[in-house]
N, CA, C and O atoms as CSV, one atom per row, in Angstrom:
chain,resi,resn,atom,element,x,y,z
A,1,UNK,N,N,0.848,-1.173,0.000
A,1,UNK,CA,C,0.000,0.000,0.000
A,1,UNK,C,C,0.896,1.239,0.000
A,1,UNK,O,O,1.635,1.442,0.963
A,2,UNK,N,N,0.858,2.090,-1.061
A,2,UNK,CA,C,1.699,3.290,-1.192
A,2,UNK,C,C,0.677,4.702,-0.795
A,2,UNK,O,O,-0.244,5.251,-1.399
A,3,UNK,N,N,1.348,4.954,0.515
A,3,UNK,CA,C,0.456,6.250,1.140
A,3,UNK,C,C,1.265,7.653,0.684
A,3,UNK,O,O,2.465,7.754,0.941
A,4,UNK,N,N,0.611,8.626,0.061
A,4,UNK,CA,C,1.482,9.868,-0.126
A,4,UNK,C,C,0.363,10.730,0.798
A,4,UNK,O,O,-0.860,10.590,0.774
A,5,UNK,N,N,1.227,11.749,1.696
A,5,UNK,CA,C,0.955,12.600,2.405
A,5,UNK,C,C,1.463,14.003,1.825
A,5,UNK,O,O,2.677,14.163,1.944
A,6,UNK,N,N,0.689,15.147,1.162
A,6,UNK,CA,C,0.618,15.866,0.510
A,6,UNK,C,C,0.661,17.291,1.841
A,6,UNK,O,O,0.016,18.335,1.750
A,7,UNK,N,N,1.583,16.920,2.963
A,7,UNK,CA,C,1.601,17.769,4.314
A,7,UNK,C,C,2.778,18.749,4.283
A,7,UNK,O,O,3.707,18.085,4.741
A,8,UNK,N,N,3.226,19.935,4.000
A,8,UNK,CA,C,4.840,20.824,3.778
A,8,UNK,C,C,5.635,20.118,5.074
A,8,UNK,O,O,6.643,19.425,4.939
A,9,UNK,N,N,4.930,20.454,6.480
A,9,UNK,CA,C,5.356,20.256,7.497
A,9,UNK,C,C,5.766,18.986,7.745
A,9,UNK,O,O,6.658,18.886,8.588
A,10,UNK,N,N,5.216,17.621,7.060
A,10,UNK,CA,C,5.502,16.152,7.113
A,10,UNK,C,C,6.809,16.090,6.401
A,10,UNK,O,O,7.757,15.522,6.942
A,11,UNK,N,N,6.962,16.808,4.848
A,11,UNK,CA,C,7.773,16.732,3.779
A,11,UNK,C,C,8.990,17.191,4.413
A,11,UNK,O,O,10.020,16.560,4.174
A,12,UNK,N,N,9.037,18.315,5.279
A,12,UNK,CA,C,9.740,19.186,6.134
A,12,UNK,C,C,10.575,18.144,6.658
A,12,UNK,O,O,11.769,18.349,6.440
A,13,UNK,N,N,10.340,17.201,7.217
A,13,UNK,CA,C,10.781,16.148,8.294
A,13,UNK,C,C,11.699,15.341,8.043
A,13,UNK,O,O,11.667,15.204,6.820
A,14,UNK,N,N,13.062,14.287,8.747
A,14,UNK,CA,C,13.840,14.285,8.652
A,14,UNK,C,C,13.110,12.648,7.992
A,14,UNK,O,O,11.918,12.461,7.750
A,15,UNK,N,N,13.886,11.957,7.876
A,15,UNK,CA,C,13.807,10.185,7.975
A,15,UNK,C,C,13.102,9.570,9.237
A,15,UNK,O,O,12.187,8.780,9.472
A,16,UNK,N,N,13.966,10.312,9.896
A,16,UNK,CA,C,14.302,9.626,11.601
A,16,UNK,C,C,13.252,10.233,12.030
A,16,UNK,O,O,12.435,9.467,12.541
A,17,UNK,N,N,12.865,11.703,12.009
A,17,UNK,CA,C,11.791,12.693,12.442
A,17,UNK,C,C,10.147,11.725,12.301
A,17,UNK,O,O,9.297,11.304,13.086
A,18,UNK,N,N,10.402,11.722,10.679
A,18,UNK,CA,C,8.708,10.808,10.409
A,18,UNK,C,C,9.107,9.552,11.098
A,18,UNK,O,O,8.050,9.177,11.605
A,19,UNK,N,N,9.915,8.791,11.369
A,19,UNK,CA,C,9.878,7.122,11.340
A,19,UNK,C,C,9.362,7.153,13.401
A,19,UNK,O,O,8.596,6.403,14.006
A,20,UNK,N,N,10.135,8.264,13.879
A,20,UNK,CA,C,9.613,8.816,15.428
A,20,UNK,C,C,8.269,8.788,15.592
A,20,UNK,O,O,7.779,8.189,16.550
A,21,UNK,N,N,7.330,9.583,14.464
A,21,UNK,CA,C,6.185,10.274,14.774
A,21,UNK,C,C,5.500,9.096,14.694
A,21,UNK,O,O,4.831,8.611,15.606
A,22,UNK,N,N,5.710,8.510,13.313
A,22,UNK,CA,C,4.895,6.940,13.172
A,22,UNK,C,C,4.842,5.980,14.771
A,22,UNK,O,O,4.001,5.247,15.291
A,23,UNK,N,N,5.890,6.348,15.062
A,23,UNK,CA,C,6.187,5.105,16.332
A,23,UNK,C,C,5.132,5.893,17.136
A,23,UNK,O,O,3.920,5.684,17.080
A,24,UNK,N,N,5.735,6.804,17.875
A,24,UNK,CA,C,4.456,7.202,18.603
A,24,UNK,C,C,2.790,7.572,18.511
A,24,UNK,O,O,1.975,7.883,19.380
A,25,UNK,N,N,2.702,7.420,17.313
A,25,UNK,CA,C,1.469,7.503,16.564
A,25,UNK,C,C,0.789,5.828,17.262
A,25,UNK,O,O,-0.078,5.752,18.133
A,26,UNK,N,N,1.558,4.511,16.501
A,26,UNK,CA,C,1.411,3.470,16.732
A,26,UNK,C,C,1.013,2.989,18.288
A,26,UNK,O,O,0.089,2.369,18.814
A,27,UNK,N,N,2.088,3.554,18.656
A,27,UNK,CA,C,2.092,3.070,20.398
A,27,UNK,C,C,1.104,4.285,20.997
A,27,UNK,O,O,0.638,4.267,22.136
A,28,UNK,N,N,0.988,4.811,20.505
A,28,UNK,CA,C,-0.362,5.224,20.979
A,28,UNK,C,C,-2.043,4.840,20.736
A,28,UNK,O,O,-3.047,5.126,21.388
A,29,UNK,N,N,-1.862,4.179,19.678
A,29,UNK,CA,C,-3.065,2.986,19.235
A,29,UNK,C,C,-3.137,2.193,19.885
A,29,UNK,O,O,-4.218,1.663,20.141
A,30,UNK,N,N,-2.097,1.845,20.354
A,30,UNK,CA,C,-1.847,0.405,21.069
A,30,UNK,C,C,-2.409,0.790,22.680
A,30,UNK,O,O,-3.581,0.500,22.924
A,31,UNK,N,N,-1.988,1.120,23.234
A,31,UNK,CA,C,-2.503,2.141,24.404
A,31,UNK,C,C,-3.665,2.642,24.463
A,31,UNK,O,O,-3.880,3.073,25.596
A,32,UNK,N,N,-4.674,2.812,23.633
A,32,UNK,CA,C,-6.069,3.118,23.377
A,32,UNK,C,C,-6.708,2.039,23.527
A,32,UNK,O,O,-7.540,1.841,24.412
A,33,UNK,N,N,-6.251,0.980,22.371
A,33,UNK,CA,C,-6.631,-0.812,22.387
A,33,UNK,C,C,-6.649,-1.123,23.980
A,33,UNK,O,O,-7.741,-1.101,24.547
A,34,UNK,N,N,-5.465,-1.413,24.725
A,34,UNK,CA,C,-5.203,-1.814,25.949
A,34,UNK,C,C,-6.593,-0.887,26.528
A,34,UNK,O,O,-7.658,-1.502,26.584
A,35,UNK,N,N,-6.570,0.945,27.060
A,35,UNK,CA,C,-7.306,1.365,27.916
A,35,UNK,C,C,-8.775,0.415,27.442
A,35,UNK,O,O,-9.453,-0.147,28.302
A,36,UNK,N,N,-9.068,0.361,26.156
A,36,UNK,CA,C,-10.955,-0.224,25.814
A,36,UNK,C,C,-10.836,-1.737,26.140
A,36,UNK,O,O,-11.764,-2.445,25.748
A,37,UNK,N,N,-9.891,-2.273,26.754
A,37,UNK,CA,C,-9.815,-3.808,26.524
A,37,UNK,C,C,-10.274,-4.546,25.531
A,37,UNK,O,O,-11.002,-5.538,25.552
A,38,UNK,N,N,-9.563,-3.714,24.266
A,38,UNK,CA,C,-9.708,-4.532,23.074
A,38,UNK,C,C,-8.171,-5.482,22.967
A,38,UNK,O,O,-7.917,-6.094,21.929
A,39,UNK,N,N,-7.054,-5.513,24.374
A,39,UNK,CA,C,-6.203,-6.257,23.861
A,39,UNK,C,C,-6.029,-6.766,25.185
A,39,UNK,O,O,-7.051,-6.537,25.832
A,40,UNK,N,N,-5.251,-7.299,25.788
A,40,UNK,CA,C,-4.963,-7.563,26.778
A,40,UNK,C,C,-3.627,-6.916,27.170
A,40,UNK,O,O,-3.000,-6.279,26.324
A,41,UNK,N,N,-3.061,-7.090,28.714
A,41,UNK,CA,C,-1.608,-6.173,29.036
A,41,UNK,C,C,-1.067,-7.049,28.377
A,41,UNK,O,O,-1.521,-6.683,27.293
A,42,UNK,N,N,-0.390,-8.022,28.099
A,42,UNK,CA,C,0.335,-9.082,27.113
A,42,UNK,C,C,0.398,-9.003,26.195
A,42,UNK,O,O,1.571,-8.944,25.828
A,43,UNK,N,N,-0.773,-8.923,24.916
A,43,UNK,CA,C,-0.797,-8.471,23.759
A,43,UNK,C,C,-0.003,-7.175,23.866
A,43,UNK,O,O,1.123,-7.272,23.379
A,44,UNK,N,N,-0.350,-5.820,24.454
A,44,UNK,CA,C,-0.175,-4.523,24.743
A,44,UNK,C,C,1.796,-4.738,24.340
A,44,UNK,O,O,2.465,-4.446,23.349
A,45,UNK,N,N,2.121,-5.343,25.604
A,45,UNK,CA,C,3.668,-5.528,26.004
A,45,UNK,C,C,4.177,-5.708,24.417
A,45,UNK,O,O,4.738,-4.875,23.706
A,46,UNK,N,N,3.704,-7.368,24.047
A,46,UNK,CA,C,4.519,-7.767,23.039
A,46,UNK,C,C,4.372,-6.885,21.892
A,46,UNK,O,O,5.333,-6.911,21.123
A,47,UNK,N,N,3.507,-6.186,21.613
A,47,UNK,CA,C,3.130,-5.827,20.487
A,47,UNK,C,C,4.044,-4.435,20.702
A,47,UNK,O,O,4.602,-3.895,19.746
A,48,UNK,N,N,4.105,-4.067,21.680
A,48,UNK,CA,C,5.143,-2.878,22.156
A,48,UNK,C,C,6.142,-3.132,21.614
A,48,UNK,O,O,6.606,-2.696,20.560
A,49,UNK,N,N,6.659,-4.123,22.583
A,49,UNK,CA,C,8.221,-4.288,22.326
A,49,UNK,C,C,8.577,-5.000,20.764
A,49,UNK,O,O,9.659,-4.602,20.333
A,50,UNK,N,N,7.830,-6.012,19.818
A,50,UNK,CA,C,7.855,-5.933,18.810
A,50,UNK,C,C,8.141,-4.812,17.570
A,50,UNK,O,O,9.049,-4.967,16.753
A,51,UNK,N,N,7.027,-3.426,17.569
A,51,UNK,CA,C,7.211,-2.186,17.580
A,51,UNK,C,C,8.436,-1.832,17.869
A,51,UNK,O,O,9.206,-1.748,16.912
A,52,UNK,N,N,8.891,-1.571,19.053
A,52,UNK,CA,C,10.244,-1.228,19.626
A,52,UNK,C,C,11.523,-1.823,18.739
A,52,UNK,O,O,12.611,-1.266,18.597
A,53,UNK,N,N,11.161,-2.931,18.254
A,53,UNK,CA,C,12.735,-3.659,17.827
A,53,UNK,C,C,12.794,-3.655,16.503
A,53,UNK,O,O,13.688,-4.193,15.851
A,54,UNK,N,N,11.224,-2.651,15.755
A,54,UNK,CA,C,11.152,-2.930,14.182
A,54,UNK,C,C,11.851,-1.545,14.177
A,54,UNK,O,O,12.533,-1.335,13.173
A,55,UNK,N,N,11.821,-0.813,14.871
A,55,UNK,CA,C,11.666,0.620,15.146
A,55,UNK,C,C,13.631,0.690,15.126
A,55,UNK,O,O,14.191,1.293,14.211
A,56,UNK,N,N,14.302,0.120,16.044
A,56,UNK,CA,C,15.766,0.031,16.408
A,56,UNK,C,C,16.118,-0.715,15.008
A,56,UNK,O,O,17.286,-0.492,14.692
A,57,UNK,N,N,15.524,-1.420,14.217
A,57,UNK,CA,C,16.062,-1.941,13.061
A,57,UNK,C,C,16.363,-0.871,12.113
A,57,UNK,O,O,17.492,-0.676,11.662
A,58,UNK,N,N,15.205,-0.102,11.787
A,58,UNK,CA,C,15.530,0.886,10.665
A,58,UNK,C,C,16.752,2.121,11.100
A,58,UNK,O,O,17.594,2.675,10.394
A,59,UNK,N,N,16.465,2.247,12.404
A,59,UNK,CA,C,17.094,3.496,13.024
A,59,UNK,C,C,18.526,3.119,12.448
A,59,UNK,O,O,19.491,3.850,12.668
């Protein structure tokens, strides 16, 4: 799926800058899921730290 974001201020942004915002964008979904108990704290964790290590790959 090829997403173009047509934003100055996004375009503005470094590599590292957008690949940041995404993360916290994400882990903040994830954290919404967990508060509605649409996941469990386990799901929450792994899916975190999964996130976390896709995140240290690109960096």
């Amino acid at each position: 799926m090829d997403v173009t974001i047509k934003d100055p201020a996004w375009e503005a942004l470094s590599h590292a800058e957008k690949n940041h915002r995404l993360y916290l964008s994400q882990k903040h979904t994830l954290e919404l899921f967990l508060e509605r108990g649409a996941i469990s704290r386990a799901q929450f964790e792994k899916s975190l730290r999964d996130l976390s290590e896709k995140m240290d790959e690109k960096a």
